[in-house]
Backbone bond lengths (Angstrom), bond angles and torsions (degrees), N, CA, C in turn:
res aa  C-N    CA-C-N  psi(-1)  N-CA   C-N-CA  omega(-1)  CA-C   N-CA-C  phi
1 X - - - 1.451 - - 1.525 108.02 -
2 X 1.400 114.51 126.12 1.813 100.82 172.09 1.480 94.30 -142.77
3 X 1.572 120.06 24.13 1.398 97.07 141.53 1.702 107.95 -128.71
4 X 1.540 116.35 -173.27 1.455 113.73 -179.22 1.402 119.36 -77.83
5 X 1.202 109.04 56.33 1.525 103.66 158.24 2.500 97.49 75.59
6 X 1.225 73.56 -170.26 1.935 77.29 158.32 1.345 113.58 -71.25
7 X 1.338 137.07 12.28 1.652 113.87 167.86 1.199 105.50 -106.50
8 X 1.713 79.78 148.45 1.654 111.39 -163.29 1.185 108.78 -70.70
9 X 1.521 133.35 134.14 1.469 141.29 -173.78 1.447 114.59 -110.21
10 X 1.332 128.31 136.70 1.116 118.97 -19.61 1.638 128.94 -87.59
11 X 1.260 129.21 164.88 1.613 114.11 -177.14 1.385 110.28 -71.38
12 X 0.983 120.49 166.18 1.793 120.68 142.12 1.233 113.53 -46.24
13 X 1.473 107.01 152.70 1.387 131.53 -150.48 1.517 83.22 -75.98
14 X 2.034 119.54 139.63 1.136 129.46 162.68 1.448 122.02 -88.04
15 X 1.407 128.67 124.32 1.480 112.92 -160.34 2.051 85.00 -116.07
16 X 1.187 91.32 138.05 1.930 97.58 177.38 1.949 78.55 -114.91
17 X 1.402 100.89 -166.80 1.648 139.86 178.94 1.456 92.66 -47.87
18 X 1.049 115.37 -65.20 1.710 120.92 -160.90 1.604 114.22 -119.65
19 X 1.281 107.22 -12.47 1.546 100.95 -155.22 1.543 100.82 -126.26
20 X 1.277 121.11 164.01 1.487 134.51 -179.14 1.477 106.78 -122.53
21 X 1.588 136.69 103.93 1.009 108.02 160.28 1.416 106.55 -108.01
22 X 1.631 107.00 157.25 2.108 122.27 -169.96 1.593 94.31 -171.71
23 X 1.055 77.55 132.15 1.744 102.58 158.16 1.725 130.31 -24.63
24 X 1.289 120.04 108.82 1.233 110.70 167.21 1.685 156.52 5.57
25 X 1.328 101.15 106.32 2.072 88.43 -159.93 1.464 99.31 -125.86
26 X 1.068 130.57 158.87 1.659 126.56 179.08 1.113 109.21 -29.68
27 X 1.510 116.03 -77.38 1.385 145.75 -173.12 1.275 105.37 -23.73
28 X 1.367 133.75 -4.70 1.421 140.13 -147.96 1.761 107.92 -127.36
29 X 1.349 108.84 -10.11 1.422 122.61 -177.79 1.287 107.96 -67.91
30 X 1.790 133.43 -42.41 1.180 120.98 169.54 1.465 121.37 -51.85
31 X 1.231 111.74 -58.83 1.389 117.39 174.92 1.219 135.36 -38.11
32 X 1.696 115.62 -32.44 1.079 144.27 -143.68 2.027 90.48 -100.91
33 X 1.214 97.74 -47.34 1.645 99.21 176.25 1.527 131.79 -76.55
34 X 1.455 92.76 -31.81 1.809 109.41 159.95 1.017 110.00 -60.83
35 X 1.249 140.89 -56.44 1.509 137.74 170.68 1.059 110.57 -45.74
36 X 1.411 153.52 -50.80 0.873 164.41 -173.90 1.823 115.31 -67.86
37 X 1.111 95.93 -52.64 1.496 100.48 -157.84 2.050 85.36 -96.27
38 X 1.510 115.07 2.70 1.466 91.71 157.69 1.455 153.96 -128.69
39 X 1.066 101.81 138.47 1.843 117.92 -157.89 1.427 99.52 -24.23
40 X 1.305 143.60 -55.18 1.379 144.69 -153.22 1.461 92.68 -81.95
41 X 1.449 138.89 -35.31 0.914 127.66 -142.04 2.199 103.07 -94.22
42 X 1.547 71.04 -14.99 2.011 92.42 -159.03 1.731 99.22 -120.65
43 X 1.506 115.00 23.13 1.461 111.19 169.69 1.423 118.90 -53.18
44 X 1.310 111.51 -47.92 1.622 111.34 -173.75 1.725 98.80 -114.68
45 X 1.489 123.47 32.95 1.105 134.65 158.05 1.624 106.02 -82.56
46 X 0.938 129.21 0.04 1.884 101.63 -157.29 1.996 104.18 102.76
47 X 1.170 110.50 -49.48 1.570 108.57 176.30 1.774 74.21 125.64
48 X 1.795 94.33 162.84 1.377 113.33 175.35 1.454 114.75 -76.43
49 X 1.288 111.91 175.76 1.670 115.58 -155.73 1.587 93.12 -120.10
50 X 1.119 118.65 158.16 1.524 136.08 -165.83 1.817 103.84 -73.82
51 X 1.168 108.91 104.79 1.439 124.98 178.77 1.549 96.49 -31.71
52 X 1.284 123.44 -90.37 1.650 133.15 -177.36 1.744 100.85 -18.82
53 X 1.164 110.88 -51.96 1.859 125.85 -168.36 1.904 109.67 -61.20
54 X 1.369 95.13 -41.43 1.437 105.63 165.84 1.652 130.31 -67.70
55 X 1.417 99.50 -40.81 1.636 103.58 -170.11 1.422 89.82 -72.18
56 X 1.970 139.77 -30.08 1.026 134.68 -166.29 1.788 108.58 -70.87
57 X 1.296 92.29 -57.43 1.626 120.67 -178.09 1.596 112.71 -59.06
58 X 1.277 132.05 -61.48 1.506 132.85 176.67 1.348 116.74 -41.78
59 X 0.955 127.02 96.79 2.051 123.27 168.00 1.890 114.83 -51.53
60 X 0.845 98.88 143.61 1.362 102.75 -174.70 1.186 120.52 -33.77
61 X 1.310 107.31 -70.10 1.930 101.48 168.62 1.730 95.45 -94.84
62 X 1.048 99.27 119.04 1.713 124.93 175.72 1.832 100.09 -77.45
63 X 1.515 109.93 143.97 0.885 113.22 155.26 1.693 119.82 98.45
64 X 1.562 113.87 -5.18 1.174 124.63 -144.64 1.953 111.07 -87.46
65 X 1.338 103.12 56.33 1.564 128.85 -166.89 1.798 95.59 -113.10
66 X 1.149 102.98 139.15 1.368 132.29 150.60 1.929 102.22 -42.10
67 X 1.305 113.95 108.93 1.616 103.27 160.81 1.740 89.52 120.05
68 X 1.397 116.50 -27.21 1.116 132.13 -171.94 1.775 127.79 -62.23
69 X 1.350 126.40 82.47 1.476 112.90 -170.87 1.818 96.37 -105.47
70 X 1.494 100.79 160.66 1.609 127.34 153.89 1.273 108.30 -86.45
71 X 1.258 145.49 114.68 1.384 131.82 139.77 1.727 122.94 -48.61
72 X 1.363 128.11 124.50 1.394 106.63 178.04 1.439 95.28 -137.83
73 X 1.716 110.00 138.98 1.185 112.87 -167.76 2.081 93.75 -108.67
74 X 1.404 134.90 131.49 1.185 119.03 168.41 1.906 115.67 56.93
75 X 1.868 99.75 34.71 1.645 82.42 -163.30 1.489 133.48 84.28
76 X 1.260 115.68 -18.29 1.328 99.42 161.36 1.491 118.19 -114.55
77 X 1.380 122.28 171.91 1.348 105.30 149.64 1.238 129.08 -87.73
78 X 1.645 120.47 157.06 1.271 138.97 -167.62 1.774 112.73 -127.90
79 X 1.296 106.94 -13.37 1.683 109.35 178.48 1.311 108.11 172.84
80 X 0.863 114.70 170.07 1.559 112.50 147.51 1.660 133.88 -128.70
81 X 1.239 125.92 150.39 1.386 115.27 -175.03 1.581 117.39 -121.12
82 X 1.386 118.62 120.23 1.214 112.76 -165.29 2.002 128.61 -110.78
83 X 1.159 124.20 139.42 1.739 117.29 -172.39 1.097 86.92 -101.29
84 X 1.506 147.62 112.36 1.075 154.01 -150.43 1.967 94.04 -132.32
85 X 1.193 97.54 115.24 1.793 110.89 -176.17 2.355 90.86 -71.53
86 X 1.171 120.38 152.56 1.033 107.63 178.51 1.744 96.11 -102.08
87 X 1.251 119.49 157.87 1.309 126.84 -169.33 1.720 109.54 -95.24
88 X 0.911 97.61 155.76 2.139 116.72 -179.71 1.786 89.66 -38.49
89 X 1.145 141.98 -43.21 1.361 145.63 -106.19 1.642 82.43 -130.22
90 X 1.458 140.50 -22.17 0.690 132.68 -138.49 2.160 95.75 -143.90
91 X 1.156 90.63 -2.95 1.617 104.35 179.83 1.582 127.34 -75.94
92 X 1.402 93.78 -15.24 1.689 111.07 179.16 1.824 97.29 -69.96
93 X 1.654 115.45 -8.01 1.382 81.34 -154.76 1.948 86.26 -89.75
94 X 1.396 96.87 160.60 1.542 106.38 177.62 1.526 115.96 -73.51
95 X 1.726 114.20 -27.64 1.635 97.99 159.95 1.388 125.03 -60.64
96 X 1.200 137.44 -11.76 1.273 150.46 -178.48 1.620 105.29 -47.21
97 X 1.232 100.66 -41.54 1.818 110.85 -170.03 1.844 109.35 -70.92
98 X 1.049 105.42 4.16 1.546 120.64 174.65 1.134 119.12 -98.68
99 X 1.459 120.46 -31.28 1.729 140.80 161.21 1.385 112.48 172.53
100 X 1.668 101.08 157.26 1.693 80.94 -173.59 1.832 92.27 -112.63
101 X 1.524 136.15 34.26 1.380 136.90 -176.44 1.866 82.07 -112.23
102 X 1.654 101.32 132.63 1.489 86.04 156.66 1.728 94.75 -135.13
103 X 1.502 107.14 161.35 1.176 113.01 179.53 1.682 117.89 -110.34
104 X 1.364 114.80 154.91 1.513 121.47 -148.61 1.183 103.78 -155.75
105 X 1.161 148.70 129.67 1.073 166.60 -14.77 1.837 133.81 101.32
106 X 1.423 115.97 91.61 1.394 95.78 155.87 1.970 104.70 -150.56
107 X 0.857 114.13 162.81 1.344 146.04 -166.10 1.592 139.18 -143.08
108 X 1.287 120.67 117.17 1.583 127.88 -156.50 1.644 81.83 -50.59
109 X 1.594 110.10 163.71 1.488 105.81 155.28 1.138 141.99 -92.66
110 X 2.010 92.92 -0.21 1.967 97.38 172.14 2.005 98.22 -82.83
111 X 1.385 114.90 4.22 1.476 116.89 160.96 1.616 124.74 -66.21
112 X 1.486 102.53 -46.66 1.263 96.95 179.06 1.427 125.06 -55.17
113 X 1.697 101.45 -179.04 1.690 118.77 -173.78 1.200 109.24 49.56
114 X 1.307 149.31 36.23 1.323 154.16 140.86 1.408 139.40 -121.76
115 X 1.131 89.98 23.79 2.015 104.13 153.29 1.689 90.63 92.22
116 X 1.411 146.83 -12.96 1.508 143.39 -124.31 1.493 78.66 -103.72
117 X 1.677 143.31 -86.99 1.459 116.22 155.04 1.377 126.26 24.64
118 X 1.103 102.73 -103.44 1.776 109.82 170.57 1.287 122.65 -52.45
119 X 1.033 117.58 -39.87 1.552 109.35 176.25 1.967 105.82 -67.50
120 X 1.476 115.76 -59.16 1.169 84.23 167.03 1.675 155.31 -94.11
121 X 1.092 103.31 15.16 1.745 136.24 157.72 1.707 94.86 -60.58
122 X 1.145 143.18 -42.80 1.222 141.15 -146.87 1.552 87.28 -98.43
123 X 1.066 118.98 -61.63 1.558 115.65 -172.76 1.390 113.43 -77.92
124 X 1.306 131.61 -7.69 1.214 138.11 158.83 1.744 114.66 -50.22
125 X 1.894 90.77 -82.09 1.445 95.14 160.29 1.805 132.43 -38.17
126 X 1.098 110.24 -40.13 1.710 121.87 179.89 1.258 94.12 -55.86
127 X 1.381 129.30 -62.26 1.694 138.00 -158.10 1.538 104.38 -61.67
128 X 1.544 104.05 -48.72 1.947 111.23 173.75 1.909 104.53 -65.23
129 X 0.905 112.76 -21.51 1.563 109.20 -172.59 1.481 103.98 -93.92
130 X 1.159 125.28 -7.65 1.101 133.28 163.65 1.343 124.16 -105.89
131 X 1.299 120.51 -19.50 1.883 115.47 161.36 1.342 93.80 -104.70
132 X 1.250 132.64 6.54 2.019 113.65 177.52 1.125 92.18 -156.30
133 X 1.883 118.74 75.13 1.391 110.62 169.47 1.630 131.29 -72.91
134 X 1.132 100.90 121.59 2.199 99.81 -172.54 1.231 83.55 117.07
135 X 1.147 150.94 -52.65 1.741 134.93 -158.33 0.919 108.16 -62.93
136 X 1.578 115.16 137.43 1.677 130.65 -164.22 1.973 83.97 -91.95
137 X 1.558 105.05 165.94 1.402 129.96 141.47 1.353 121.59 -105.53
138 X 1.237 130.51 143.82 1.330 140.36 155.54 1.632 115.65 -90.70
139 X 1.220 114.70 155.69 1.339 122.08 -167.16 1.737 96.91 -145.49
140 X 1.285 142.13 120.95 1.461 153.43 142.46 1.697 105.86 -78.09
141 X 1.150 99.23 141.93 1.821 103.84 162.48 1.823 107.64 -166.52
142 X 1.306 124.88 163.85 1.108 87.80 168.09 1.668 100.43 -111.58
143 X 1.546 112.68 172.31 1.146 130.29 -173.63 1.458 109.91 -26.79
144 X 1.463 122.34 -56.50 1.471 149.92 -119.59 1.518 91.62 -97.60
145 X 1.402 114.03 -36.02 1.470 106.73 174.98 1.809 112.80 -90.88
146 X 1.518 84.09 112.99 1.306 95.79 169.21 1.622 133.19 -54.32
147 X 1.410 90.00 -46.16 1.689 84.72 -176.89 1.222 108.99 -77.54
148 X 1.315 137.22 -0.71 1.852 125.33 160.94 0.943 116.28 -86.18
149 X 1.320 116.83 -39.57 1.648 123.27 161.79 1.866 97.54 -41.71
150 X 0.963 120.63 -62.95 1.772 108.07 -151.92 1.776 87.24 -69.71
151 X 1.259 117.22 -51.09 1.112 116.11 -174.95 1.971 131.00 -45.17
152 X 1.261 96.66 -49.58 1.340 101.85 154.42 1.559 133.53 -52.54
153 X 1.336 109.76 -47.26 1.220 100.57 158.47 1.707 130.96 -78.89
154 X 1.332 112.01 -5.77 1.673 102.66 153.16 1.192 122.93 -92.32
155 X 1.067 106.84 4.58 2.118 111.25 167.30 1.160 105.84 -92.26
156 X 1.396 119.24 -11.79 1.554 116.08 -179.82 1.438 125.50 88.28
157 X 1.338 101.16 27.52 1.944 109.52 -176.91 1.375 99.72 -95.91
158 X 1.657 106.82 140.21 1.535 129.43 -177.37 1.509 96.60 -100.47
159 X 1.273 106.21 131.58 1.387 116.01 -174.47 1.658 114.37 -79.71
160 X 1.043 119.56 107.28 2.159 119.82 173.84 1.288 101.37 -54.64
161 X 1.628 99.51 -89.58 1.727 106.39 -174.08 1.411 114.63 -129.69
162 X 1.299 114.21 -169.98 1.431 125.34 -176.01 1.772 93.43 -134.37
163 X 1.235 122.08 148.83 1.481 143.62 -178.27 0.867 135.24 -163.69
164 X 1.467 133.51 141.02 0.944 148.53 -155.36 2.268 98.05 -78.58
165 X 1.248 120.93 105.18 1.401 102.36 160.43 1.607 106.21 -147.28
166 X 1.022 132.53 -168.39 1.645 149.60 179.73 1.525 89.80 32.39
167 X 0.882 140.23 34.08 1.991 139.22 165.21 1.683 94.52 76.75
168 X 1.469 114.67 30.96 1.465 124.39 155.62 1.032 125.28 -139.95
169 X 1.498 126.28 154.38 1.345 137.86 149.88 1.682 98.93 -54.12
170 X 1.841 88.00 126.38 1.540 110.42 172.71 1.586 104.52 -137.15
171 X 1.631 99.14 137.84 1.837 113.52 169.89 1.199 110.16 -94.27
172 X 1.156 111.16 146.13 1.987 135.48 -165.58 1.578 90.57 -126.98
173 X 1.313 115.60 108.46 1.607 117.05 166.53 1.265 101.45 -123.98
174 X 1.428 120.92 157.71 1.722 129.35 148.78 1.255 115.28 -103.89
175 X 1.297 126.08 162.74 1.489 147.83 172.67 1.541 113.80 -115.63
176 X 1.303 132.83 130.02 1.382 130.92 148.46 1.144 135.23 -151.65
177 X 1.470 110.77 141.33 1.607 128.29 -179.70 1.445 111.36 -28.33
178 X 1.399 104.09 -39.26 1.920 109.32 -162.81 1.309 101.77 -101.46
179 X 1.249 116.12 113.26 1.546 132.85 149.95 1.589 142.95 -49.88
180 X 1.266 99.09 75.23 1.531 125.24 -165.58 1.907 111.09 -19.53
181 X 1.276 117.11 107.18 1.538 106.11 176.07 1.263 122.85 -84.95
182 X 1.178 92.51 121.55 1.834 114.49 176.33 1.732 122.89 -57.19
């Protein structure tokens, strides 16, 4: 699957307390490579990607996938947060059977420590629980980063397992709309 199912792409713009998330616009290409190309942002990414490699590689409006939001705080962007369908290629893996949407995450770092993360992770999820009610999310991170670690557990993801991958310990959680009856 690599798009969302029957929902229509993209939605209307989601407005939280502070934040706007909507779909991809030119204007968004700077942002889109800074995130990318920076070290703090891509520590437990792999490391950041070669600035020059990005301005080549990024398409003008970046990002332009089904699942795909801008965070924008006051007009600008501040991150983006993504429901990423997992691909044919990517179905062999056995966490898959937990959900095949996983959600992803990144954010400038003059963003962090101010709730903007969570706030839009929360309305992300709300919007998927409302065009794909019962569909779980999956969440990867590895251990070592703290702030996904805390973060995951205020979005409300139950942890499966822990594993050994990229020469780290990594957590495998799901998320879901439906409230398990006791």
């Amino acid at each position: 699957m690599t798009e969302l199912g029957p929902v229509a792409w993209p939605p209307a713009p989601i407005k939280t307390e502070r934040l706007v998330l909507r779909e991809s616009e030119a204007q968004d290409r700077a942002a889109v490579i800074e995130l990318n190309a920076s070290p703090q942002v891509n520590t437990y990414l792999g490391g950041p990607r070669a600035h020059a490699e990005l301005e080549r590689t990024v398409p003008e409006v970046p990002g332009q996938c089904p699942g795909w939001f801008v965070v924008e705080l006051d007009g600008a962007m501040i991150g983006t947060v993504q429901l990423k369908p997992h691909t044919p290629e990517r179905r062999h893996n056995r966490r898959l059977e937990a959900g095949t949407t996983e959600l992803g995450y990144l954010f400038l770092p003059e963003a962090w420590g101010r709730g903007y993360a969570t706030e839009a992770c929360t309305a992300a999820l709300d919007w998927f629980a409302g065009a794909l009610p019962g569909q779980p999310v999956v969440l990867y991170t590895q251990t070592a980063n703290a702030r996904s670690m805390r973060l995951a557990a205020k979005l409300g993801f139950t942890e499966l397992e822990r594993f050994e991958a990229y020469g780290a310990e990594q957590w495998f959680g799901v998320w879901s709309s439906v409230t398990p009856v006791e």
